[in-house]
N, C-alpha and C positions, 0 to 999 in steps of 0.2 A: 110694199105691203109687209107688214110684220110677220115675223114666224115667232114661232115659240118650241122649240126642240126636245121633246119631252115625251114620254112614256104615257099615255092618257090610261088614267084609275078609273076602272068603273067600279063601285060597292056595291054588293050584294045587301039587302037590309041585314041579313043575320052578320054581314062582317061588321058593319057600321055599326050594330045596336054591341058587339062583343071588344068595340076601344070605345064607346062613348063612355065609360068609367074613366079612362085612362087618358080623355082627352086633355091635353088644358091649350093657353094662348100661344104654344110654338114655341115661347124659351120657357122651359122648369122653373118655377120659383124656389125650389125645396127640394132636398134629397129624398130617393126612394131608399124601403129599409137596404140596405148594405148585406150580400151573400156572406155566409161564413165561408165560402171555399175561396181560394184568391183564383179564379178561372180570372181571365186577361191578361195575366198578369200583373202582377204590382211594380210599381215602378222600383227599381236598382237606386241606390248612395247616389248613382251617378244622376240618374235623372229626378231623382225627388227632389225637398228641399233638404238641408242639412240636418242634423240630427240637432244640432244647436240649437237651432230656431224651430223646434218644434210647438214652439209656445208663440208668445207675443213678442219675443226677445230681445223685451226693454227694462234696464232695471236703471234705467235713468235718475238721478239723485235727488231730494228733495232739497228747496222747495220745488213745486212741479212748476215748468215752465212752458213758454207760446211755445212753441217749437223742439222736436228734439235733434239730435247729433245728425236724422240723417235729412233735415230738415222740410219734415211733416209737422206743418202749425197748424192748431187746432182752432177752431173759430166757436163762437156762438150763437146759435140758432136759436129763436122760438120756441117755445116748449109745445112736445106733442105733435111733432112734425118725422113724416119719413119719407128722407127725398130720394126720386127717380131718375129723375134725369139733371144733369150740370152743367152749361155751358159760359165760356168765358168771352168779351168781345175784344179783349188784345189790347182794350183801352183803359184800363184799370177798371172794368164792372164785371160781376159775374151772377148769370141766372143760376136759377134751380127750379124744380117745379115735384109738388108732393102728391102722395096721395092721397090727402085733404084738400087735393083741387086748390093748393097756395100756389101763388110764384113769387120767389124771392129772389130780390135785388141784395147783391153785396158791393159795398163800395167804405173806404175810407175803417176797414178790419169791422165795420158790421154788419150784421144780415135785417131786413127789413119784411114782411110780407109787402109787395105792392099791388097783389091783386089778386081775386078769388075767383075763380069759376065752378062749374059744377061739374062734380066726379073727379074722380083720381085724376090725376094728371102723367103720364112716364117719359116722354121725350120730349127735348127741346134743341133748338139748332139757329142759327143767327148767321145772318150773312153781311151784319155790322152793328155796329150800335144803338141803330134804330130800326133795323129792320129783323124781326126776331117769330120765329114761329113753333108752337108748343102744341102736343096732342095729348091725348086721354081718350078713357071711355066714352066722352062729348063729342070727339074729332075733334078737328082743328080749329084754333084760336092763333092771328097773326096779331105782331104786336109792332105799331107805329107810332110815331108822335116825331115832333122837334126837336129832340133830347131823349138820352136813354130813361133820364129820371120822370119823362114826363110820356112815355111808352102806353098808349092804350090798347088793351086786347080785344077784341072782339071776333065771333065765332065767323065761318066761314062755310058757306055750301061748296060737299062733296058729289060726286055721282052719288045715287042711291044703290042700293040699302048702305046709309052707314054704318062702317065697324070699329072697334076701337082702335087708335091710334097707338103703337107701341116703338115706336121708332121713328124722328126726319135727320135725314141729313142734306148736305146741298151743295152745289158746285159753285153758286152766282146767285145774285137777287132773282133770275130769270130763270133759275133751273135749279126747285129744289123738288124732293122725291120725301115719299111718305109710306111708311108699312104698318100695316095690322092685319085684327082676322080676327073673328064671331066670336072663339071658342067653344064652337060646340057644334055638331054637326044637323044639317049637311053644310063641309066644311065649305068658308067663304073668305078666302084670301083675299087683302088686298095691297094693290101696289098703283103709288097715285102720282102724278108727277106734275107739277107747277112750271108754265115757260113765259110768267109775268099775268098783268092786270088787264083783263077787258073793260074799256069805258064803255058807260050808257049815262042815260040822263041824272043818273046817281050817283057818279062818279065812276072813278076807277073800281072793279069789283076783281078779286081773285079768281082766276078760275084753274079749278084744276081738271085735270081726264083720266082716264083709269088706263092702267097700260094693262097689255095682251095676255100677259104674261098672268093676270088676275083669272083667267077663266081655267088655271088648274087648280085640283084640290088642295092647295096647299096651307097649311096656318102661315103664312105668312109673316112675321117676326122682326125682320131687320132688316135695313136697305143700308149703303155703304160706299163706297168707289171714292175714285181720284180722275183727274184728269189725263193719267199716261194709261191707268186698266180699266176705266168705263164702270158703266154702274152695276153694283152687286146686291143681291135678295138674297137673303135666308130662312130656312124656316123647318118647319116637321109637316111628314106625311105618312101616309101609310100606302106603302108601296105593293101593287096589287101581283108585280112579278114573283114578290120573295111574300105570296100570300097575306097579302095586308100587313107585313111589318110594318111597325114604323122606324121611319127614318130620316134624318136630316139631308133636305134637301136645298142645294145652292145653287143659281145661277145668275149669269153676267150678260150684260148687254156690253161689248165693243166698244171703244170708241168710232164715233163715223156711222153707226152703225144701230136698226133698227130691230135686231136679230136676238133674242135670247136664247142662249145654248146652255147644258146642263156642266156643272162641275164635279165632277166624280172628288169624293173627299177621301183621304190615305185609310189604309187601313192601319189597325194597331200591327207592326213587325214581331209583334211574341204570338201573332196568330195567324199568319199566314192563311186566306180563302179560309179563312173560319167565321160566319157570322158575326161571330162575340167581338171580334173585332171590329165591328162597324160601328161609327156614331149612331145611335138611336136618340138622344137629344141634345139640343138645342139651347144654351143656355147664353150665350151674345157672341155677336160678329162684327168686326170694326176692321177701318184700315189704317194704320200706320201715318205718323204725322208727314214723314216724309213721302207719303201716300204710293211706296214701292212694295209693297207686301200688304197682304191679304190675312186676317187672323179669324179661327175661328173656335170657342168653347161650347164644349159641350161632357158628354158623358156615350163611353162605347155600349155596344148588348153586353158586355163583360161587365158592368159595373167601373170600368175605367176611369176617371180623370182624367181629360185628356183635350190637349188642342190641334190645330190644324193651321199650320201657314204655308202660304203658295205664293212664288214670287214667279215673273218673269224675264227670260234671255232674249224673246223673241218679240218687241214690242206690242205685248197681252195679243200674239196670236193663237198663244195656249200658256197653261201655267203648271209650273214643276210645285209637287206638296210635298211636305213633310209631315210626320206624325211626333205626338212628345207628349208628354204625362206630367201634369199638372202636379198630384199631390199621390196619398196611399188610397185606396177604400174608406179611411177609419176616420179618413179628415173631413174637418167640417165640408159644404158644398161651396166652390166659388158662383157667382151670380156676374162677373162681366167680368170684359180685359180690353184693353186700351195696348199700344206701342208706339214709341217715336221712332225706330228704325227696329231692324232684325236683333239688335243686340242690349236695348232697352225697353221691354216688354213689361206688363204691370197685371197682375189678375187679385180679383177681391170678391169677398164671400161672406159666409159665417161669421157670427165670433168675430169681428175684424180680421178676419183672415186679408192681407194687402201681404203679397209677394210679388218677388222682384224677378227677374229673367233676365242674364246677362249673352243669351244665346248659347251656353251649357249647360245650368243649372238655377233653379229658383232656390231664392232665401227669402227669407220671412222683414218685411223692414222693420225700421225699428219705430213706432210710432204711437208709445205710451211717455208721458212726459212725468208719470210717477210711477214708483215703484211697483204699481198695480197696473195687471193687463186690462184694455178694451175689449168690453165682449158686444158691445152692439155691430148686428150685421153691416157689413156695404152692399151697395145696389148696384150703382152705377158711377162711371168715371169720366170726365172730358178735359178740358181745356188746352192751352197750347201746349209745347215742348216745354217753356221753361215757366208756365202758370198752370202744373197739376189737381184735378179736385178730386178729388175719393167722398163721394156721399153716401150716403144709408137713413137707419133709424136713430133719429135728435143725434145723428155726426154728420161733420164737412170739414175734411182736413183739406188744407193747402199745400201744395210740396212744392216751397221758396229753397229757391236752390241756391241763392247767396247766404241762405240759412244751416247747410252742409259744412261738416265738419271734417277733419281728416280723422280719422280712425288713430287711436290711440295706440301706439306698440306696447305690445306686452313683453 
């Protein structure tokens, strides 16, 4: 029998009618106004990014080029397009999928629309070439054919009520997992998990089941894991202990294991048992290419920048976190982060805000190919270790790493 290890919220109507202004889909699209008092404190030299790269800090030479020094190549997209989610299949193709409900095929340095559905579209996730699966405010839509170039989507029945799709990820063709949530109350998480096709006289049909872990009030947001620490959910609640706060809430199912148990996330260290230090949102949660760490972005009650990584010594019988601060208050918002281990981390936002994380300190990359900085936001990031995408609004850069350059001495 499954458990679910969790604090049960009940809402009062006057609590629930006093966040439905404040509710949105579990990760923030956008910044709230910024306090003038620095309460969380602001991050130190040591933990920002450098003073250098406060900007885009590219003054790369004309004429402007594919690629710059730290080899971020720009591509061409569609006009009118702003994409959500990116995935690559290892085999020289790569999806995308917008919120014009496009999904696009990249192959041979161009991007193509290959297929349209209805409503926005935000995650996509492929467990090969032809085996590819994308969600939106539709739900789901899996994508098969003979060939990646000849890939059909069509929609697929959820349990009911469906809600919008804001995250898949996956372990196998036979076990991929799916998250979203209403936005709007009474709140209706959900978390959906595929363990292959049922035949009937119509062939093989998808089927998926709602896991356990759906019947708390959660927004629901992001699902994640690896094969050594089991599957991970993220999302925002309001927690009825600490008076309907809200707050970002994580948990993990085990490997082996049918059990989901809660993750208490770090607090900020300049606030010691002080609220302000706790994550209040949600803004992406991924795991690590080398799938050993755990990452999570969000923003403290202090107004913080700030993310959260958990790895473990104990074969994910429990997991050790750390706390660490994105950017200042004044900076634009980041919107995802992506890692190939503890010591190549990537977060992206605003403004093309795309910094880098060497496990000390972030620096700003360098990924204007003229003397002129990028100001269109990024959304979201995927693809392998050494095939990176950074997408947003009409951007999709690439980061070809036989495109890297050595740093010029001064």
């Amino acid at each position: 029998m499954k458990r679910v290890t969790l604090v049960t919220a009940v809402f009062g109507a006057a609590a629930l009618a006093a966040f439905v202004a404040c509710a949105d889909s579990g990760v923030s699209d956008g910044p709230e106004p910024v306090p003038s008092e620095n309460e969380g404190g602001a991050p130190s030299p040591e933990a920002g990014p450098d003073a250098d790269d406060a900007g885009d800090a590219s003054l790369d030479p004309d004429p402007p080029r594919e690629c710059t020094r730290e080899g971020y190549c720009h591509t061409t997209l569609p006009k009118g397009l702003t994409l959500r989610g990116v995935w690559s299949d290892g085999a020289g193709v790569t999806w995308a999928v917008s919120e014009q409900g496009a999904i696009l095929r990249y192959e041979n340095k161009a991007w193509a629309v290959h297929a349209t559905v209805t409503g926005p579209l935000r995650a996509i996730w492929g467990s090969g070439p032809t085996d590819i699966w994308i969600g939106g405010d539709s739900g789901l839509f899996h994508g098969e054919g003979g060939s990646s170039a000849k890939l059909a989507f069509t929609a697929v029945d959820t349990p009911p009520p469906k809600t919008p799709i804001t995250s898949i990820w996956g372990a196998s063709a036979t076990d991929v997992w799916a998250a979203g949530n209403n936005n709007t109350f009474p709140i209706l998480g959900r978390v959906l998990h595929y363990t292959g096709a049922t035949v009937d006289d119509a062939g093989a049909v998808p089927e998926w089941s709602l896991e356990e872990v759906s019947r708390a009030p959660i927004f629901w947001a992001r699902v994640f894991g690896s094969a050594a620490n089991g599957i991970w959910v993220a999302g925002e609640w309001f927690n009825p202990a600490m008076g309907s706060r809200r707050e970002v809430m994580i948990m993990r199912r085990s490997p082996g294991t049918n059990d989901w148990v809660q993750e208490r996330l770090p607090q900020n260290p300049s606030l010691p048992n002080d609220p302000r230090g706790d994550f209040e949102h949600l803004y992406d949660a991924a795991v690590s290419s080398d799938g050993a760490s755990m990452w999570v972005l969000g923003k403290t009650h202090g107004s913080v920048p700030a993310f959260a990584m958990a790895t473990t010594a104990n074969g994910a019988q429990s997991f050790d976190w750390s706390f660490g601060v994105t950017s200042t208050k004044d900076d634009p918002y980041f919107n995802a982060i992506g890692a190939i281990d503890t010591d190549r981390v990537f977060i992206v936002g605003d403004y093309s805000r795309l910094r880098t994380f060497d496990g000390v300190k972030w620096k700003q990359a360098v990924i204007s190919v003229s003397k002129y900085p990028l100001t269109a936001p990024f959304y979201a990031m995927g693809g392998k270790p050494d095939d990176l995408w950074f997408v947003g609004e009409d951007i999709a850069l690439h980061r070809d790493v036989t495109k890297i350059q050595p740093r010029a001495k001064r």
